[in-house]
HTML snippet that shows the backbone in 3Dmol.js (N, CA, C, O; Angstrom):
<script src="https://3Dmol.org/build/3Dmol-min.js"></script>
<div id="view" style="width:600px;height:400px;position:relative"></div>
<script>
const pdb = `
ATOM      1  N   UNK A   1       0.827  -1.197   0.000  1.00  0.00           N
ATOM      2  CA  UNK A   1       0.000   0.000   0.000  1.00  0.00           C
ATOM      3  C   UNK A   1       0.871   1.262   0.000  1.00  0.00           C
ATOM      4  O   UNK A   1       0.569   2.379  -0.420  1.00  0.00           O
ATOM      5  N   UNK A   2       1.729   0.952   0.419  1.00  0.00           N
ATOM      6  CA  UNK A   2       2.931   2.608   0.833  1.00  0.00           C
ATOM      7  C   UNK A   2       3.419   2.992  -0.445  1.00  0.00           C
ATOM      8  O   UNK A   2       3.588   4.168  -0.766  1.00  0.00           O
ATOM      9  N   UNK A   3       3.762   1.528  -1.547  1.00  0.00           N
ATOM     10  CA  UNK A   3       4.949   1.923  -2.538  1.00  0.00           C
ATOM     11  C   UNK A   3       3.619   2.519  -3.518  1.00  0.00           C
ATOM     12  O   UNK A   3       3.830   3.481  -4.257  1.00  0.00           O
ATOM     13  N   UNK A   4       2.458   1.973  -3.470  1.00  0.00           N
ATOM     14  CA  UNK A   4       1.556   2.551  -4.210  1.00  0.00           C
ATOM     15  C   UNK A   4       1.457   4.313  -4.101  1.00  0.00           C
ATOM     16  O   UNK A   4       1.714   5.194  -4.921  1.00  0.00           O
ATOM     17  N   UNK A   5       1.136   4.335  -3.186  1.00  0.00           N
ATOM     18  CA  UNK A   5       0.924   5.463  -2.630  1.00  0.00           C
ATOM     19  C   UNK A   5       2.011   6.777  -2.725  1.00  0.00           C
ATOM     20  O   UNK A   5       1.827   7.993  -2.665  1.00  0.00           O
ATOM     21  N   UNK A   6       3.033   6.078  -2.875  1.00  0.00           N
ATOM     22  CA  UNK A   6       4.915   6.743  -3.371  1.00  0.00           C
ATOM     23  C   UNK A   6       4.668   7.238  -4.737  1.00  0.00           C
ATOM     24  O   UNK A   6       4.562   8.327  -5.302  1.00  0.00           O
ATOM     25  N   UNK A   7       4.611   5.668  -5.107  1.00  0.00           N
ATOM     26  CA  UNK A   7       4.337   6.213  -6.812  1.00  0.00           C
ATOM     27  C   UNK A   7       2.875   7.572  -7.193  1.00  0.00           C
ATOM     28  O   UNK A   7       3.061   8.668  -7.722  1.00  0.00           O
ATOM     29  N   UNK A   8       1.941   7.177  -6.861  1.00  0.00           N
ATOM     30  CA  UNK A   8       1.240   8.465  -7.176  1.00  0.00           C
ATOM     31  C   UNK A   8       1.599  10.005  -6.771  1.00  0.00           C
ATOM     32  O   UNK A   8       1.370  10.946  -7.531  1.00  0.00           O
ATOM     33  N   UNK A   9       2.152  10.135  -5.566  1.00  0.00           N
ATOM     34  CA  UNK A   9       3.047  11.066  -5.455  1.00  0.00           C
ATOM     35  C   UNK A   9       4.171  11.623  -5.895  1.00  0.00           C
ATOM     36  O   UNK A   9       4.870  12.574  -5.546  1.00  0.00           O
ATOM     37  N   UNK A  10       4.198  10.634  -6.938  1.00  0.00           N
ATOM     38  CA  UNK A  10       5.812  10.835  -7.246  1.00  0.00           C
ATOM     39  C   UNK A  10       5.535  11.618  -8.548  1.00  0.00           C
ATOM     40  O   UNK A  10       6.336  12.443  -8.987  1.00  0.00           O
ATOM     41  N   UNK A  11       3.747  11.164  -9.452  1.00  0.00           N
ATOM     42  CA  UNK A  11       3.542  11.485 -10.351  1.00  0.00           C
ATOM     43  C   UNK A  11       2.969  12.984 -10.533  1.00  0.00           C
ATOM     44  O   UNK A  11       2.535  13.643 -11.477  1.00  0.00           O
ATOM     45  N   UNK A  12       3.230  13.231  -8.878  1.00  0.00           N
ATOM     46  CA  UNK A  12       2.236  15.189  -8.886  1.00  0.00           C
ATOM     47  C   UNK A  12       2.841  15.932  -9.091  1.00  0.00           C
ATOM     48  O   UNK A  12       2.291  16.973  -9.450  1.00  0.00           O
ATOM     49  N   UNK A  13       3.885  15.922  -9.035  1.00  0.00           N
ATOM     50  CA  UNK A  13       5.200  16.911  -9.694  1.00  0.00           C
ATOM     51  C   UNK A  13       5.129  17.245 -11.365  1.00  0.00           C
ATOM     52  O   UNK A  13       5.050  18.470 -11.460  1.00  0.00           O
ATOM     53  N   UNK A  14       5.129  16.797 -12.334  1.00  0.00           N
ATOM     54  CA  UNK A  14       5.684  16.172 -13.168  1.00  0.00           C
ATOM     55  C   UNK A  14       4.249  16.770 -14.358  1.00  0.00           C
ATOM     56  O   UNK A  14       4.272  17.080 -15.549  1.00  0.00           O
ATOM     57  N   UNK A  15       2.821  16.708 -13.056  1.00  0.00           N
ATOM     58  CA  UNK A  15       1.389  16.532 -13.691  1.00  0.00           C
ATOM     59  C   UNK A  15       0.962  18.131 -12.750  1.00  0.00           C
ATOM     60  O   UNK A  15      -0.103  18.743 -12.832  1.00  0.00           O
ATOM     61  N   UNK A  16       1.995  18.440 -12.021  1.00  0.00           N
ATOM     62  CA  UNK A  16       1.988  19.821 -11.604  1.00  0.00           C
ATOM     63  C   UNK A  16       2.459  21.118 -12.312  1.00  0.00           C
ATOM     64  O   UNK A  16       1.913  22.097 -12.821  1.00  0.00           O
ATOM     65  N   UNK A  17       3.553  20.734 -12.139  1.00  0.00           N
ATOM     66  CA  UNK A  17       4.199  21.493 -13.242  1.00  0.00           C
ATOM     67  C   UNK A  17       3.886  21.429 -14.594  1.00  0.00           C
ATOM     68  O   UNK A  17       4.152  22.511 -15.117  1.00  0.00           O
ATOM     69  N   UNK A  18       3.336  20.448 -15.557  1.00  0.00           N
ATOM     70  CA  UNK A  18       2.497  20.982 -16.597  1.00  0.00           C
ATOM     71  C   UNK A  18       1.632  21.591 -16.427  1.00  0.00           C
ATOM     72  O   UNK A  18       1.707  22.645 -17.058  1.00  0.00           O
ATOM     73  N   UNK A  19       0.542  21.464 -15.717  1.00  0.00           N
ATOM     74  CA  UNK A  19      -0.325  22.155 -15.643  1.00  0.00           C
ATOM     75  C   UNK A  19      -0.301  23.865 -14.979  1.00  0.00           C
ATOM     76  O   UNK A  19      -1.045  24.826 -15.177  1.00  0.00           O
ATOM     77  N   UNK A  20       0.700  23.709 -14.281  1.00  0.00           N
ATOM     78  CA  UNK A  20       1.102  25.226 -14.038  1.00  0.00           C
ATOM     79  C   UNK A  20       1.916  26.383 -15.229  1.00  0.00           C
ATOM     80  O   UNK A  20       1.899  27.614 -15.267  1.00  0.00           O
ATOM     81  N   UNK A  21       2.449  25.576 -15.932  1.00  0.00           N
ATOM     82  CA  UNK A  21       3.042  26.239 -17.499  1.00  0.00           C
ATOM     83  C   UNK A  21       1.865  26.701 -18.411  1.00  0.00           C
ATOM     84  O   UNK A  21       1.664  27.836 -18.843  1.00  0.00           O
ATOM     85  N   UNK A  22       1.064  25.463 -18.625  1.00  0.00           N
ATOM     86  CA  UNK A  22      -0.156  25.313 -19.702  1.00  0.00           C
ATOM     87  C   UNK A  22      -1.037  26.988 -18.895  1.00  0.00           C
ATOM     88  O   UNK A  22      -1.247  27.988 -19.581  1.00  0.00           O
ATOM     89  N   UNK A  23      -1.356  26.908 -17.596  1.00  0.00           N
ATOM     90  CA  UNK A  23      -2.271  27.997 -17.245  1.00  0.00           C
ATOM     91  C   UNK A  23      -1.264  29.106 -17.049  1.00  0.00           C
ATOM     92  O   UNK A  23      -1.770  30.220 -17.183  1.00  0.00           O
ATOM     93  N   UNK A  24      -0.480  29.103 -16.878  1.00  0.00           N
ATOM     94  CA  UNK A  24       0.589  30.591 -17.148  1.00  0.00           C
ATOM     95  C   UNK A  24       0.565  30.547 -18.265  1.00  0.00           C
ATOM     96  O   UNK A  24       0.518  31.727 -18.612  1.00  0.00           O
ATOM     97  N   UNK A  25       0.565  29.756 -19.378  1.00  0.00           N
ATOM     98  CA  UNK A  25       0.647  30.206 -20.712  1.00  0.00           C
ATOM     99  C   UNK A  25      -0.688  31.428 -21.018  1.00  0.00           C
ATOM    100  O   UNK A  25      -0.695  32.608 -21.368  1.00  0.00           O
ATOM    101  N   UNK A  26      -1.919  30.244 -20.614  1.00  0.00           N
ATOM    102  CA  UNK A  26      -3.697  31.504 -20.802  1.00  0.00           C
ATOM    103  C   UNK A  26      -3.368  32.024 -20.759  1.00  0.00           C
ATOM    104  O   UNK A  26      -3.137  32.690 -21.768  1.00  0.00           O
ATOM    105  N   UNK A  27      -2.892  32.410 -19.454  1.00  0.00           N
ATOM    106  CA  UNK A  27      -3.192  33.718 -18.789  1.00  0.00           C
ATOM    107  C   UNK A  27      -2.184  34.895 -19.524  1.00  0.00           C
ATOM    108  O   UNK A  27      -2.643  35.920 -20.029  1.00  0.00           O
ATOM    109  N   UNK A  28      -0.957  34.612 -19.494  1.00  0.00           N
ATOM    110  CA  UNK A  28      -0.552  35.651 -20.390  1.00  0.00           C
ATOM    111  C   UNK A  28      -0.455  35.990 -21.727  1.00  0.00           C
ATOM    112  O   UNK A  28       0.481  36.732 -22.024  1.00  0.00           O
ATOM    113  N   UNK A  29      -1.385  35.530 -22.820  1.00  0.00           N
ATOM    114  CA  UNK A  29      -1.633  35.456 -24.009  1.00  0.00           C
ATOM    115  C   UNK A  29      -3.128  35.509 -23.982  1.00  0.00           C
ATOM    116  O   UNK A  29      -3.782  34.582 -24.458  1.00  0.00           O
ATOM    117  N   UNK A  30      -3.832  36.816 -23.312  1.00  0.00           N
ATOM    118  CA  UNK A  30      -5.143  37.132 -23.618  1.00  0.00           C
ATOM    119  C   UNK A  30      -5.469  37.768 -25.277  1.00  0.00           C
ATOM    120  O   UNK A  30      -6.494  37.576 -25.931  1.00  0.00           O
ATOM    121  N   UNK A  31      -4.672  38.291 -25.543  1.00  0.00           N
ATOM    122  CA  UNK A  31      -4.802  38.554 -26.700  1.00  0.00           C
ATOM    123  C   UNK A  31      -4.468  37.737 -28.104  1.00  0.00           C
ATOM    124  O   UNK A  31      -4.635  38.294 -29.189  1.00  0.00           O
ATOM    125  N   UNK A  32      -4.026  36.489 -28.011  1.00  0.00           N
ATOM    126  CA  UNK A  32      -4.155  35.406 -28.739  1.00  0.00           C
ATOM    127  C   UNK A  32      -5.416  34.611 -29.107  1.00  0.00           C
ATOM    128  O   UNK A  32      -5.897  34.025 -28.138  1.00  0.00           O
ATOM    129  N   UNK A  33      -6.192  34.414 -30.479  1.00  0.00           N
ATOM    130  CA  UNK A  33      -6.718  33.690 -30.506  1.00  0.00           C
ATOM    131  C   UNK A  33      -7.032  32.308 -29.454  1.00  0.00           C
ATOM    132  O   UNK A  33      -6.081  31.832 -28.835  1.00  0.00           O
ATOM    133  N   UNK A  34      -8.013  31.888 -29.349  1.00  0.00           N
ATOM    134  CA  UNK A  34      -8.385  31.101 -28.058  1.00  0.00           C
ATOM    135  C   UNK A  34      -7.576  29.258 -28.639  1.00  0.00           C
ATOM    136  O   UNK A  34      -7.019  28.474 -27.870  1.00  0.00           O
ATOM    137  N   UNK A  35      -7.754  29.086 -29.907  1.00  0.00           N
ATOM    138  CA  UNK A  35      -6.979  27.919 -30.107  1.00  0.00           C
ATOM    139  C   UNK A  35      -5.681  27.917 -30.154  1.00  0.00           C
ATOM    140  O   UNK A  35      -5.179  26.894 -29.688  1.00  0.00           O
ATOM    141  N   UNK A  36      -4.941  28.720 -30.561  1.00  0.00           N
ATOM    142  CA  UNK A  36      -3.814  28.943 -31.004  1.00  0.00           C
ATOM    143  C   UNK A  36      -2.927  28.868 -28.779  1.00  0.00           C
ATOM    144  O   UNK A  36      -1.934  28.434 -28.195  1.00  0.00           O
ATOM    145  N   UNK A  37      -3.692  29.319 -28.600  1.00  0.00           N
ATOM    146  CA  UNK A  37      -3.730  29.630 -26.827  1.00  0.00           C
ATOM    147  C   UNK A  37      -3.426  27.754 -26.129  1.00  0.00           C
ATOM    148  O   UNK A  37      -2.587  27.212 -25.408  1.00  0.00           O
ATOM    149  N   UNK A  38      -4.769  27.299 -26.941  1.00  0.00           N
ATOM    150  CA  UNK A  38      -5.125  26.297 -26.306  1.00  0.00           C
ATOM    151  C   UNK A  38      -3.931  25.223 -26.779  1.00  0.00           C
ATOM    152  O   UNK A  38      -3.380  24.308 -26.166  1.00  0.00           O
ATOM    153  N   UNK A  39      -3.781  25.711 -28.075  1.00  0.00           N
ATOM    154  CA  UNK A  39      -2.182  24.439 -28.682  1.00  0.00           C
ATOM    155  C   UNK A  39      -1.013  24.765 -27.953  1.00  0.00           C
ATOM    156  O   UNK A  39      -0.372  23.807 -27.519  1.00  0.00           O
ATOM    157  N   UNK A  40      -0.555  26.014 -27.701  1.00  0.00           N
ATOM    158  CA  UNK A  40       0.578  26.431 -26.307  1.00  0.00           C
ATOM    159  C   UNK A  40       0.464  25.586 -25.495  1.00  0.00           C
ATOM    160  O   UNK A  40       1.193  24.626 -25.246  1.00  0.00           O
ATOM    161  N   UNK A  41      -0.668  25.988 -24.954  1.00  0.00           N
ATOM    162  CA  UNK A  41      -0.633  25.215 -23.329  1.00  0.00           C
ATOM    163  C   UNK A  41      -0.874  23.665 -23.726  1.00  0.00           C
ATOM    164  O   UNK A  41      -0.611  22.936 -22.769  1.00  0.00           O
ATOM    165  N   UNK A  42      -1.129  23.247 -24.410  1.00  0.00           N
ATOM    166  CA  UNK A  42      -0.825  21.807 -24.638  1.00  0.00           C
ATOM    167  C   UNK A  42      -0.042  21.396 -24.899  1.00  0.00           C
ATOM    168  O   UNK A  42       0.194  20.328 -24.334  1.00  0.00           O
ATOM    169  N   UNK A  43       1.048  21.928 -26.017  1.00  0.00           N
ATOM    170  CA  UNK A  43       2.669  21.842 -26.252  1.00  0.00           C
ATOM    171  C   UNK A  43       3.003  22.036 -24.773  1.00  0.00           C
ATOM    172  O   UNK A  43       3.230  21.078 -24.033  1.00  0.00           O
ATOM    173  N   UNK A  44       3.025  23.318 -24.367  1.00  0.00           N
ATOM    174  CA  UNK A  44       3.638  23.351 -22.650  1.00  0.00           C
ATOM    175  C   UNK A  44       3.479  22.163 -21.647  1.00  0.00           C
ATOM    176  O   UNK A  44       4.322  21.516 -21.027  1.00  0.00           O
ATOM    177  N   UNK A  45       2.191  22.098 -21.695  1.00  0.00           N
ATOM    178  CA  UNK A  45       2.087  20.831 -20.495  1.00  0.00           C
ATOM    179  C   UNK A  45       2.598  19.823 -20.861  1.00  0.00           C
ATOM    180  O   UNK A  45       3.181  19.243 -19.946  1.00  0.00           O
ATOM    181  N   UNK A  46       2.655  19.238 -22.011  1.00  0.00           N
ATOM    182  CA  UNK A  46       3.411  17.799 -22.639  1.00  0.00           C
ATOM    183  C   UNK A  46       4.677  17.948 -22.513  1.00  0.00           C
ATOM    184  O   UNK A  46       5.326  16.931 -22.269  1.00  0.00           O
ATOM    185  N   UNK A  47       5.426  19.318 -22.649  1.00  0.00           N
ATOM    186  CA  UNK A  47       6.918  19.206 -22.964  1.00  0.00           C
ATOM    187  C   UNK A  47       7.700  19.266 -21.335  1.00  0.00           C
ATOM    188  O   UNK A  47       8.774  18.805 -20.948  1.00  0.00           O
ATOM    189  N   UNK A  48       6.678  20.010 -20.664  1.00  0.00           N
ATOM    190  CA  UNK A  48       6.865  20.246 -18.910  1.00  0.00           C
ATOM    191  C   UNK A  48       6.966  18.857 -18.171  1.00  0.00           C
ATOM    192  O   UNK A  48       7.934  18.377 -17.581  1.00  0.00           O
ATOM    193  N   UNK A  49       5.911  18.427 -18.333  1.00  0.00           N
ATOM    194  CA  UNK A  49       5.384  16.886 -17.657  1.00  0.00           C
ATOM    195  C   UNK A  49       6.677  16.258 -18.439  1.00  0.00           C
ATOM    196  O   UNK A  49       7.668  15.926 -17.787  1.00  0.00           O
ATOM    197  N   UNK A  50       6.646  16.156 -19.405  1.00  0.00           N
ATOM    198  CA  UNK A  50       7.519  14.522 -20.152  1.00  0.00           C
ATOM    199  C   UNK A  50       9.045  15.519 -19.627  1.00  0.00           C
ATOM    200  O   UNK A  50       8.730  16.392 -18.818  1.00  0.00           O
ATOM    201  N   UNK A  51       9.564  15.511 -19.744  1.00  0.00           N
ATOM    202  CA  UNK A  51      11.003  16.173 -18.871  1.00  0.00           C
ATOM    203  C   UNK A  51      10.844  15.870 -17.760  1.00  0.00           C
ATOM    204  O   UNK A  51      11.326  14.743 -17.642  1.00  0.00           O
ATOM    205  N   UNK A  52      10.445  16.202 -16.832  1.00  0.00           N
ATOM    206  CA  UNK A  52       9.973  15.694 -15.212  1.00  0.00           C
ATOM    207  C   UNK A  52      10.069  14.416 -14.931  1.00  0.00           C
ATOM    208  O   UNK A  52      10.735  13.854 -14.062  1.00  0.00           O
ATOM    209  N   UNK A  53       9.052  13.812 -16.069  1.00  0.00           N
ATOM    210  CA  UNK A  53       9.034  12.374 -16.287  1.00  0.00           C
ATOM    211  C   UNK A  53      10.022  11.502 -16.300  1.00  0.00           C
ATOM    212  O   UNK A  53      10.226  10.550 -15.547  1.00  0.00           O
ATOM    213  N   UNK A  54      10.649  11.905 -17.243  1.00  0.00           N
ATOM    214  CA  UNK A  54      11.738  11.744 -17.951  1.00  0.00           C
ATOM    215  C   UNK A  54      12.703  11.381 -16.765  1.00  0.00           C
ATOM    216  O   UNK A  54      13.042  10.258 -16.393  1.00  0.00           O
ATOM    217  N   UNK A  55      13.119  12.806 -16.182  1.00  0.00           N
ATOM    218  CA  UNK A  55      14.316  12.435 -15.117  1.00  0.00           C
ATOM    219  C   UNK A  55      13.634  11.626 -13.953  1.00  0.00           C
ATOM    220  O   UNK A  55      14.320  10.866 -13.270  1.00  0.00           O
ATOM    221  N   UNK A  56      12.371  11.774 -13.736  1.00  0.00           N
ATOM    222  CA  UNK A  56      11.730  11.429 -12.447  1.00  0.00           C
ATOM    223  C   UNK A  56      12.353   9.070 -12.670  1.00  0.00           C
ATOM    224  O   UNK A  56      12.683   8.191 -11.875  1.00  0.00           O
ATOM    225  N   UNK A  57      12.159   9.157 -14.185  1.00  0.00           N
ATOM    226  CA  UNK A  57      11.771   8.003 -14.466  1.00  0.00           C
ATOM    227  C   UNK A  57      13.395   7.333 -14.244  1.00  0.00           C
ATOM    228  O   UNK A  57      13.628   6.327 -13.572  1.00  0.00           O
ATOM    229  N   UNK A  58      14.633   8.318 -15.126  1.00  0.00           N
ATOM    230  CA  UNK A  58      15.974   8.111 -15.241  1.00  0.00           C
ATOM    231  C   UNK A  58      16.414   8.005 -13.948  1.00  0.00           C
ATOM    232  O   UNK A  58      17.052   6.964 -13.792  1.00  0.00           O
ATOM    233  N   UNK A  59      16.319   8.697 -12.930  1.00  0.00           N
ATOM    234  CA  UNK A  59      16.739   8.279 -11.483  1.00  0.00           C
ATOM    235  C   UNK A  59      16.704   7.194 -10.805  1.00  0.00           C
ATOM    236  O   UNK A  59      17.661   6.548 -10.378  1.00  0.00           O
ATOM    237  N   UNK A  60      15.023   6.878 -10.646  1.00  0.00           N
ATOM    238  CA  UNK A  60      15.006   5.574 -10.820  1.00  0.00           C
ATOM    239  C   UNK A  60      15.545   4.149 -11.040  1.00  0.00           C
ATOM    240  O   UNK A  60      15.317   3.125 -10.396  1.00  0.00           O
ATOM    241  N   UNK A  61      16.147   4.307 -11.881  1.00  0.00           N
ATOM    242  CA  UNK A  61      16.774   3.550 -12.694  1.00  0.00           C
ATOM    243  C   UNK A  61      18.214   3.005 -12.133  1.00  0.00           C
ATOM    244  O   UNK A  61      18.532   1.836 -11.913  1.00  0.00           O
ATOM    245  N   UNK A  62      19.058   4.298 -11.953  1.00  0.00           N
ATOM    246  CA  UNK A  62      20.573   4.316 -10.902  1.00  0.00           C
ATOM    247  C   UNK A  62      20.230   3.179  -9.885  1.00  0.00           C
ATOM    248  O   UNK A  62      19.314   2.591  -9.310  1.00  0.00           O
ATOM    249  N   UNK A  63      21.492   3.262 -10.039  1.00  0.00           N
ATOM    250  CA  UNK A  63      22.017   2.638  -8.779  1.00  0.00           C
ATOM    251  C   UNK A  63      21.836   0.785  -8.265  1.00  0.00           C
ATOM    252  O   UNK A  63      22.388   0.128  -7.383  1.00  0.00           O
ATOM    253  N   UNK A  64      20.924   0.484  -9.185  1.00  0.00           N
ATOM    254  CA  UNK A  64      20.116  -1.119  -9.642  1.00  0.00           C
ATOM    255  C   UNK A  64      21.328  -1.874 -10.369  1.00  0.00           C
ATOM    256  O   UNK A  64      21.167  -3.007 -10.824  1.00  0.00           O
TER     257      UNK A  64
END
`;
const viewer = $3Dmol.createViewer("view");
viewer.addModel(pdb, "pdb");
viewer.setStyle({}, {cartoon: {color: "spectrum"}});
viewer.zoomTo();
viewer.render();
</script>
């Protein structure tokens, strides 16, 4: 139950930080078309999260 519980935590970082890029993106591009807005913050959150991921996942890995 604990390592479960590790791992989902481990994944709020990663699913945090995209989502904090993607809504800093809105917000400062009010004057952008609303799709063009909406493809940012989706590029952002994918490229934020998968990096995070990425090392979150590569660390991991050490030391085995």
């Amino acid at each position: 139950m604990r390592r479960v519980n590790r791992r989902v935590w481990r994944w709020a970082i990663p699913i945090g930080g995209g989502l904090a890029s993607a809504i800093l993106i809105v917000i400062a591009t009010p004057h952008v078309v609303w799709f063009i807005r909406a493809g940012l913050a989706l590029i952002a959150f994918l490229y934020i999260a998968g990096q995070s991921a990425a090392y979150l996942w590569s660390s991991r890995d050490q030391g085995t």
